[in-house]
N, C-alpha and C positions, 0 to 999 in steps of 0.2 A: 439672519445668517448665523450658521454655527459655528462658533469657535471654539478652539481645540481646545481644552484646560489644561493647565500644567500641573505636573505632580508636584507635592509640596517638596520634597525629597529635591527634584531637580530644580525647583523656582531656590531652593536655600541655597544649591549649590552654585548656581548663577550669580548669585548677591556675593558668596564670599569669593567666590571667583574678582569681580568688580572691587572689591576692594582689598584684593591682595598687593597692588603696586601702593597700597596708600600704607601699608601695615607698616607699624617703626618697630616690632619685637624682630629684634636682631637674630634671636636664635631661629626664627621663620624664613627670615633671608637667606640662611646660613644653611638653614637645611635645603634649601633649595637650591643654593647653590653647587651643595656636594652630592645634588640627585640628576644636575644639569649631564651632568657630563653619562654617566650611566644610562640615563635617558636617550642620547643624543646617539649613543654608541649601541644601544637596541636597535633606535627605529632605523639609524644605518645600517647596523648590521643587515637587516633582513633584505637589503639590496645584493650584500652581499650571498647572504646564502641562498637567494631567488637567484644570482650567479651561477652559485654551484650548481643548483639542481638543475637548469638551463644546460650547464657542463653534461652532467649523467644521462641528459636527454640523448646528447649526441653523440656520447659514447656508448649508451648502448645502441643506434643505431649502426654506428660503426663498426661496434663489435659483431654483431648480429651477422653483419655481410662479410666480414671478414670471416668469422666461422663456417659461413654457407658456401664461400669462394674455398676455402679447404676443404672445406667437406665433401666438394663434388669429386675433388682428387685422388682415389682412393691408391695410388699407389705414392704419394707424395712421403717423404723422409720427416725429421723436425726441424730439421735447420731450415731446409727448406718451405715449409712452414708457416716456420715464423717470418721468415723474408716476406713471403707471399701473404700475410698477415698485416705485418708492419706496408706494404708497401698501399692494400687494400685501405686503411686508417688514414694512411697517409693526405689518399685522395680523396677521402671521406669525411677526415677532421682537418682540412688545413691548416697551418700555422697561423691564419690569422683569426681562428676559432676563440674563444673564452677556453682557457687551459691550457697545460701542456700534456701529453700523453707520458705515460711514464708506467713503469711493472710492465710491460708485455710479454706474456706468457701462451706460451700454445699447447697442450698438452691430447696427444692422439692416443686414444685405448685400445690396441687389436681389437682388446678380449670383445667388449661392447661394440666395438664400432664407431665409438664417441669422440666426437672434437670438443675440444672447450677452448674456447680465447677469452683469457683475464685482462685488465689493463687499468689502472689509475688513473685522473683526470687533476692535475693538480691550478688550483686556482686562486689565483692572488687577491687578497682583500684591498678595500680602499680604507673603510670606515673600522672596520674587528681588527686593522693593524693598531688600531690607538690602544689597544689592549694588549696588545702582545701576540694576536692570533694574524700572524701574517699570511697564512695563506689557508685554505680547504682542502680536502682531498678526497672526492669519491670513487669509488670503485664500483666496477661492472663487471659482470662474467656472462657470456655464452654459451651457449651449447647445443649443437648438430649433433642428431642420431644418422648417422650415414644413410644412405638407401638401402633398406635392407627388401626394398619391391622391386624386381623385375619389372621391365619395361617392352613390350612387342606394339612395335606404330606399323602401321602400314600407310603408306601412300597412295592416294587415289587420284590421280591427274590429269586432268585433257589436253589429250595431244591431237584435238584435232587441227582441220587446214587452218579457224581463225586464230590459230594458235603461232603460226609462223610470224617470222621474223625477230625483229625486235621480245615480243611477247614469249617463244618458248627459251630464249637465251635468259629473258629473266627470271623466267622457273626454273631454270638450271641450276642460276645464281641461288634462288631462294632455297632451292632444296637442298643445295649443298651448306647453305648455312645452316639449317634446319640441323645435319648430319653432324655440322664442325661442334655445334655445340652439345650434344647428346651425347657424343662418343668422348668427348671431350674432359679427360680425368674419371671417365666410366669403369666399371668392371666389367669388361664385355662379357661375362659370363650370365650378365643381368639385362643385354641391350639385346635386341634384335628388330633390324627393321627392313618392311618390305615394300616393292614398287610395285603397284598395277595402272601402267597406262594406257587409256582407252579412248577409240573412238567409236565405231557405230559397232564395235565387237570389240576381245581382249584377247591377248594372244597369250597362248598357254607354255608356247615353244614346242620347236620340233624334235626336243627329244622326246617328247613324250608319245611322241607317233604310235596308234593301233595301242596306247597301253590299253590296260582292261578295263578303265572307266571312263574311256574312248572309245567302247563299245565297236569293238575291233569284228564282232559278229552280225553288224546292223540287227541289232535283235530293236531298239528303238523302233518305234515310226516313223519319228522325225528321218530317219536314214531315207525315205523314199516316198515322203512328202510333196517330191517335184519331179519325182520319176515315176517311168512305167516302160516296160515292166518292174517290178523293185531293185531295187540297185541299193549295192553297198557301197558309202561313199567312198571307201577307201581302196573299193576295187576300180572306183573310176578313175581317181590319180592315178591309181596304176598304168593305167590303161591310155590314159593321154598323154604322147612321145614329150611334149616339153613345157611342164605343169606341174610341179610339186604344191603337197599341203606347207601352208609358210607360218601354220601355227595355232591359227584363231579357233578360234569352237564358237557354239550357236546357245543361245540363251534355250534353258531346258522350256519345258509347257508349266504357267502358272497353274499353281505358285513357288512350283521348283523353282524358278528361274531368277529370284532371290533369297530362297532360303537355303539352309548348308544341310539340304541333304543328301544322306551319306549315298553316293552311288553304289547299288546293289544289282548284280547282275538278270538276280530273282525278280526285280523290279523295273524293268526295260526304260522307264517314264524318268526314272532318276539316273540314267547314265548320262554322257554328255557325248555328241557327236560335233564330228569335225566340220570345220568353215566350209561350204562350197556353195556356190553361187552360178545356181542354173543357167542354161545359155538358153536366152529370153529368143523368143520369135523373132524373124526376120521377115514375117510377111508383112505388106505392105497398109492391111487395112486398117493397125492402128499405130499410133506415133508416140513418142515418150519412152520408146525402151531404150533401155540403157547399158544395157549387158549383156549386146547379142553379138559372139564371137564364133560359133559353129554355121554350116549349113544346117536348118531343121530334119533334113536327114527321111522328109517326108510331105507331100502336098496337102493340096486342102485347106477350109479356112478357120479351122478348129483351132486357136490360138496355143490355146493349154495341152492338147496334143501333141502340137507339132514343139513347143518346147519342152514338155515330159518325153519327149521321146529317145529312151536310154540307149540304142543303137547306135547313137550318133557321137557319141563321145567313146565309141571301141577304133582305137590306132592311129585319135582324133590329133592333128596338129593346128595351135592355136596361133594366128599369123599375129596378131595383135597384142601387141607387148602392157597395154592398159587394160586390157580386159580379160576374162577367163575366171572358172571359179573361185579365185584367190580375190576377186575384185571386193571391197571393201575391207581390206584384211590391212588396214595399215600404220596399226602400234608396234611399239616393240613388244618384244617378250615380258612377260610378268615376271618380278625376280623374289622369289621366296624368300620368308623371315631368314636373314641372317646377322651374323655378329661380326661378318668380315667387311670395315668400312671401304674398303677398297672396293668391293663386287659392286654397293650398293650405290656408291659415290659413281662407276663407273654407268651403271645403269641410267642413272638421272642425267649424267653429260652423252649419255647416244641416246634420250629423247629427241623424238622427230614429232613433227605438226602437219596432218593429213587427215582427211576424210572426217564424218560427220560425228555430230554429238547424239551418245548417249549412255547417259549419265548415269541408270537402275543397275544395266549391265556391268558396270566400274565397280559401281558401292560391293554389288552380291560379289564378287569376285577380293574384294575388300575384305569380304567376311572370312571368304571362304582360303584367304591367305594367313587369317590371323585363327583359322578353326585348327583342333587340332586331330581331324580326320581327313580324309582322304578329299580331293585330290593332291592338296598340299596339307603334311602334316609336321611341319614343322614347329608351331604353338603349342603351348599348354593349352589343359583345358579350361574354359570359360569359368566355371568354378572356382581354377586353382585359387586360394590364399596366395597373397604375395607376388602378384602377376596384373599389372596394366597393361590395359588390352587400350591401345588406340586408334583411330583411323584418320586422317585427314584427305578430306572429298574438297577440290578445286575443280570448277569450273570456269570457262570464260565467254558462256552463253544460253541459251537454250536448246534445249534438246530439238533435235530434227530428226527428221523422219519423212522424206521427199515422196508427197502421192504422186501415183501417174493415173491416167486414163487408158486402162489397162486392164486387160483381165488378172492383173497380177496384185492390183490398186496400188502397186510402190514402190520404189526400189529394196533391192533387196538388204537385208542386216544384217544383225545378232539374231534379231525375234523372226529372220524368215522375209518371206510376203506377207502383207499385211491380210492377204486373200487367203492364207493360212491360217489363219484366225489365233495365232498364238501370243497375240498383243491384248488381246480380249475384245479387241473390236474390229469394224469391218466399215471403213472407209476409205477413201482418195482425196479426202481434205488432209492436206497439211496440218493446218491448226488444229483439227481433232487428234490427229498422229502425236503431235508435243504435246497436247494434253493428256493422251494415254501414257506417254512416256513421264510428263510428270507425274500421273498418278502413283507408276511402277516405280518411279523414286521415291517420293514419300511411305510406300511400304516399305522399300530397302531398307531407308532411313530408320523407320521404326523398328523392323527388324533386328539390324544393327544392334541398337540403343535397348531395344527388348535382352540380348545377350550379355548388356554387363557392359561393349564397348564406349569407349567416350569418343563422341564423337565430333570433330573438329571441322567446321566448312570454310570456303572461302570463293569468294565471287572475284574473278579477276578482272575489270573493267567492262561490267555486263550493266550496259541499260534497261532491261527488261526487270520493272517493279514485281509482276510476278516472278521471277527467276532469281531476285535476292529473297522476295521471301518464303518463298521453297526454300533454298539454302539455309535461312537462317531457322525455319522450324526446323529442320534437317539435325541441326546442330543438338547436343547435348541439353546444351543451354543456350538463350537467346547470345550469354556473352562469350561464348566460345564460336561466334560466327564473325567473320572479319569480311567486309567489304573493303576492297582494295582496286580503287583505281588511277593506281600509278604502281611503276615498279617501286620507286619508295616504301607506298603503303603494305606493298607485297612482300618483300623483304622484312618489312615489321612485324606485318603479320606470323609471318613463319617464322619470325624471333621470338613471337610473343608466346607461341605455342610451345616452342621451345624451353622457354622460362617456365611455363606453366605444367609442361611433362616432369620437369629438372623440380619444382619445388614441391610437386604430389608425392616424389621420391623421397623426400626429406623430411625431416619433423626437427621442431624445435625443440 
């Protein structure tokens, strides 16, 4: 067995160790005895000053948040300030902490922008009192460069029917805290934030009726897609006694249909046309339609005939208060990037929860709130320097998309019939339908995320293991996706995103 050897060095000092209590030279005692006490008063000391720097720990945590709590204020005074400072420490360093808090200093710089909070941490000794050092004292400083980035978030929400009840009241809640804390000590000259709530389409608003990238000349084909002979869809509201456009527009043909391209008159394919939802067949020989409110206007058993038939919608009145071409049209209005928290707070409290999920058409519409060309040009550009470009996409299920057994293969949408072929595929299965629509989300997504935005998702109590993690590739990053199933989680969620817009503003 090996044994360790002792150095001779250590085995001597072993030996004179062992016989230091037998030593009789007084002056060895003596010295020992006037190095007791200095000895005793180090190795205590250092409990103490492991105290203090314990202390500096938590005062610069403290100070830090106190800084960052001023910091978001930008029109705040110094007295007030320092109140909102001190009271910040307060609840951050308790009185029952190691220290007392002492110097508390705030000091705000127009010129830079700069907060700084100073503050002393003063700590009483037990053992460096036997010397005379009764107490420590360290000091800490912080310091916030204000926000000097602009912030443009847009909101992307579903307000479809599983969305009623209980569920769209606590998106209400959530969104409004989302706003309380963003605008909250903001310079609104640096905030703007936008809502687009969507169900199986998004609604653009009726002021914007016949504008020019509403292709007010059916120069599109989509305009007469489902008619014959061509019809302009806006000469057929006209034209039906009691049936206005209430706002919605039709996803363009991929891969317009999530990308922000610029609507160009020259280019028919990139205008956007208005919601209308053909009046489906009333003949008898097939079952499943859903949206048949005219006479066909014409015999025979030609299905797609007799509901292309544009004659039948001239002086046409529609008896049925649930149906007609507005049918599937039922979000509110999209409300453009603005800095007036009032517009935007009012928007998120008149969500409604109706009609079907689909979720590409929200995002592209997302983009195209926070683009800064047309249809809505309210953003900077993608490029600019000094400009956070956000989006947050809420779901609270999977995308739908209803086949029928039909010459139409579906009910109608955003993308049309799905016998349109403007979804990219050509089926009456359901579950191929939400699969095409999830594919069309994951490009939005990327799309998105290709421009520079950060992109923020959240699953609101959705069971479907594919449909979180769609969302959560969706996202930026894996940690910028929040699963939330409870209003609790949901509320957190949109606080956390909150925190996390508020601290990308800021730099230490």
């Amino acid at each position: 067995m090996l044994r360790p050897i002792k150095p001779p060095v250590l085995d001597g000092f072993v030996n004179r160790l062992r016989a230091f209590p037998r030593h009789r030279r007084g002056n060895v005692a003596m010295l020992f005895s006037l190095l007791l006490v200095p000895i005793t008063v180090l190795s205590g000391g250092a409990v103490d000053i492991n105290q203090a720097l314990n202390a500096r720990t938590r005062l610069s945590s403290a100070l830090d948040g106190a800084a960052l709590a001023v910091g978001v204020q930008t029109s705040i005074g110094d007295e007030r300030a320092t109140d909102l400072a001190r009271d910040f420490i307060t609840a951050n360093y308790p009185d029952r902490e190691i220290g007392a808090i002492q110097d508390l200093a705030v000091e705000i710089d127009p010129a830079s922008d700069r907060v700084t909070v100073r503050a002393a941490s003063r700590v009483e000794t037990i053992i460096l009192g036997l010397i005379g050092i009764d107490y420590i004292t360290v000091h800490w400083e912080s310091e916030v460069q204000r926000a000097r980035s602009s912030l443009e978030l847009v909101m992307v929400l579903d307000n479809t029917g599983s969305m009623g009840g209980s569920k769209i009241a606590s998106l209400r809640s959530a969104g409004l805290l989302l706003t309380d804390i963003l605008f909250e000590g903001a310079d609104p000259n640096r905030l703007k934030i936008g809502l687009v709530p969507f169900s199986s389409t998004v609604n653009v608003g009726t002021a914007y009726e016949r504008a020019w990238w509403l292709d007010p000349n059916a120069q599109s084909p989509l305009h007469s897609e489902n008619f014959s002979p061509a019809a302009n869809r806006w000469d057929l509201y006209d034209t039906i006694r009691n049936r206005d456009w209430t706002g919605c527009v039709e996803a363009r043909a991929i891969p317009h249909d999530i990308e922000d391209t610029l609507p160009d008159p020259a280019d028919p394919d990139t205008l956007f046309v208005p919601y209308f939802a053909p009046d489906e067949s009333s003949y008898a020989a097939y079952s499943g339609y859903s949206n048949s409110y005219l006479s066909d206007g014409m015999g025979g058993s030609d299905e797609r005939a007799r509901m292309r038939n544009t004659p039948k919608y001239t002086n046409a009145w529609i008896n049925s208060s649930s149906r007609g071409p507005q049918w599937g049209c039922t979000a509110r209005p999209i409300t453009p990037l603005t800095n007036r928290r009032t517009t935007i707070d009012n928007a998120i409290s008149d969500m409604i929860a109706s009609g079907t999920t689909n979720i590409p058409i929200g995002i592209s519409w997302g983009v195209r709130a926070l683009s800064p060309g047309m249809p809505f040009d309210e953003g900077v550009g993608f490029e600019e320097e000094g400009t956070i470009k956000a989006m947050v996409v809420l779901t609270d299920g999977e995308n739908v998309l209803n086949g029928r057994n039909n010459p139409n293969y579906s009910d109608y949408s955003g993308y049309g019939f799905v016998r349109d072929g403007r979804l990219g595929v050509l089926s009456t299965s359901g579950n191929t339908l939400g699969n095409a629509l999830d594919d069309r989300t994951a490009a939005a997504c990327d799309y998105a995320k290709s421009l520079g935005i950060r992109v923020y998702t959240i699953t609101f109590q959705v069971n479907s293991t594919s449909t979180r993690n769609m969302m959560r590739d969706c996202a930026t990053h894996p940690t910028l996706y929040f699963d939330s199933p409870s209003e609790t989680a949901l509320r957190s969620a949109f606080e956390m995103i909150a925190g996390d817009l508020t601290n990308l503003r800021l730099s230490r």
